[in-house]
ROLUMRO-207647 format. One record per residue (C-alpha): x, y, z; residue in one letter; residue number from 1. Coordinates in steps of 0.5 Angstrom, whole numbers, always signed. Example, Ala and Ser with C-alpha at 12.3 -4.5 7.8 and 13.67 -1.06 7.14 Angstrom:
<nodes>
+-------+-------+-------+------+------+
:    xx :    yy :    zz : resn : resi :
+-------+-------+-------+------+------+
:   +25 :    -9 :   +16 :    A :    1 :
:   +27 :    -2 :   +14 :    S :    2 :
+-------+-------+-------+------+------+
</nodes>
This chain:
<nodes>
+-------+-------+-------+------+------+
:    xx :    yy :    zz : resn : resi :
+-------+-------+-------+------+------+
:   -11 :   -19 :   +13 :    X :    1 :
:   -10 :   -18 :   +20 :    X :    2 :
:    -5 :   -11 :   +22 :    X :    3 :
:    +2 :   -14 :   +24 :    X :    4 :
:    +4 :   -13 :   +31 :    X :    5 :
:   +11 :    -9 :   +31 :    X :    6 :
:   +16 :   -15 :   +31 :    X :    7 :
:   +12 :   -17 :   +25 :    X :    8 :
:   +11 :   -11 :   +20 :    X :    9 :
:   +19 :   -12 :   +18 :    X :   10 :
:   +17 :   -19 :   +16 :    X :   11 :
:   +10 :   -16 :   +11 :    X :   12 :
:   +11 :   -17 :    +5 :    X :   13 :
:    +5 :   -12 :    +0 :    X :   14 :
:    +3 :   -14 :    -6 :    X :   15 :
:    -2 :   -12 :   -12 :    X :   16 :
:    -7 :   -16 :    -8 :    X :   17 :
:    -5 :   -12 :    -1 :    X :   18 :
:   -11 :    -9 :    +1 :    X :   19 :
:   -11 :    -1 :    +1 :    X :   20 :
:   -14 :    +1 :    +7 :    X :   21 :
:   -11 :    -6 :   +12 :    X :   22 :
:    -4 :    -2 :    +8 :    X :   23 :
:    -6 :    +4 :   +11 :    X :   24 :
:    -8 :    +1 :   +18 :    X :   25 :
:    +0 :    -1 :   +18 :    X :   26 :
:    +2 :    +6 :   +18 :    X :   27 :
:    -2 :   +11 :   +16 :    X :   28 :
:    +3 :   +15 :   +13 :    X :   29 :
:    +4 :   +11 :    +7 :    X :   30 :
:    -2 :   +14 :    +4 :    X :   31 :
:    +3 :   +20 :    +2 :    X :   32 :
:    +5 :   +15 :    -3 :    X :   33 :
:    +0 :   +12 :    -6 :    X :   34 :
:    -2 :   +20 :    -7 :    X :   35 :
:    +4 :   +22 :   -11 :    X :   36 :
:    +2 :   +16 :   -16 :    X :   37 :
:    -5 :   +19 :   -16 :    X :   38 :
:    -9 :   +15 :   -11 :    X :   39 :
:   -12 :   +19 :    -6 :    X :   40 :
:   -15 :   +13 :    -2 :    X :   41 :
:   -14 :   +15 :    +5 :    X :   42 :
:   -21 :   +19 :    +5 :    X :   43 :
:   -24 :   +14 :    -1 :    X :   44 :
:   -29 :    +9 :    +2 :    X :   45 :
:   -27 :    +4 :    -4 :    X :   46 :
:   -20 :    +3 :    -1 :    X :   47 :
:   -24 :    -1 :    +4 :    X :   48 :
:   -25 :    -7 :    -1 :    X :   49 :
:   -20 :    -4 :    -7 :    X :   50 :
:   -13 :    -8 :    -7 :    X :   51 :
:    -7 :    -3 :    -9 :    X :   52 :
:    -8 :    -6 :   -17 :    X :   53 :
:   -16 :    -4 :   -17 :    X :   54 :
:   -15 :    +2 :   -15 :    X :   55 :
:    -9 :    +4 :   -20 :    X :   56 :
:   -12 :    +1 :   -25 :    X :   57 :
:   -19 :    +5 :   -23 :    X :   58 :
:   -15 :   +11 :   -24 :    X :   59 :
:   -11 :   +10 :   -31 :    X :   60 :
:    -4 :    +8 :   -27 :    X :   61 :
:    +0 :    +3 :   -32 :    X :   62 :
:    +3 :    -4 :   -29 :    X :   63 :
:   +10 :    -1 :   -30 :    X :   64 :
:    +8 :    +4 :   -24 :    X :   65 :
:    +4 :    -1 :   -20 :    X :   66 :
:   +10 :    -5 :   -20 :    X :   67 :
:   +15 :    +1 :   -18 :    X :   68 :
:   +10 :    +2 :   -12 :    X :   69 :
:   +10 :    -4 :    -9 :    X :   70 :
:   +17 :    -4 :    -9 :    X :   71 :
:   +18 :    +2 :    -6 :    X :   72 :
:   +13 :    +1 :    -1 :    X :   73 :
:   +17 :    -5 :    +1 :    X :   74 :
:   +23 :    -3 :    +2 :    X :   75 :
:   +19 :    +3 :    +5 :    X :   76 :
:   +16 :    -3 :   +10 :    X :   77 :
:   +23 :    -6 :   +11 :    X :   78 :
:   +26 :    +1 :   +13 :    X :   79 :
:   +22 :    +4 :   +17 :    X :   80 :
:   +21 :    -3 :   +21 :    X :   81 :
:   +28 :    -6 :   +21 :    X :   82 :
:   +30 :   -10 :   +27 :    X :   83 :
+-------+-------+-------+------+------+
</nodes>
């Protein structure tokens, strides 16, 4: 997944299967995020191949919160990125 430029990030659409480090690569701050579920993935060298779903489940965290944080993430996207 090649990082989106500006114009394009309101368009992004993150999934299970995102990528955890090209997720960071977008907007680094989102690491916050994913260390309040319980994924501190911005210092693992996992996050380079571990999507948001492998990582989650690697640490215990249910569906039910994997789905709630790919919302929230997205909505965050839209938001900080809205045109």
């Amino acid at each position: 997944m090649k990082t989106p430029s500006e114009s394009n990030k309101n368009k992004l659409i993150i999934t299970r299967k995102t990528n955890i480090s090209n997720l960071l690569e977008i907007d680094p701050s989102l690491s916050e995020m994913l260390g309040e579920i319980g994924l501190g993935c911005a210092g693992c060298f996992l996050a380079k191949e571990e999507s948001i779903e492998d990582g989650a489940m690697a640490h215990g965290i249910p569906d039910e919160e994997i789905n709630h944080l790919v919302k929230v993430l997205n909505e965050e996207i839209k938001n900080r990125f809205k045109r």
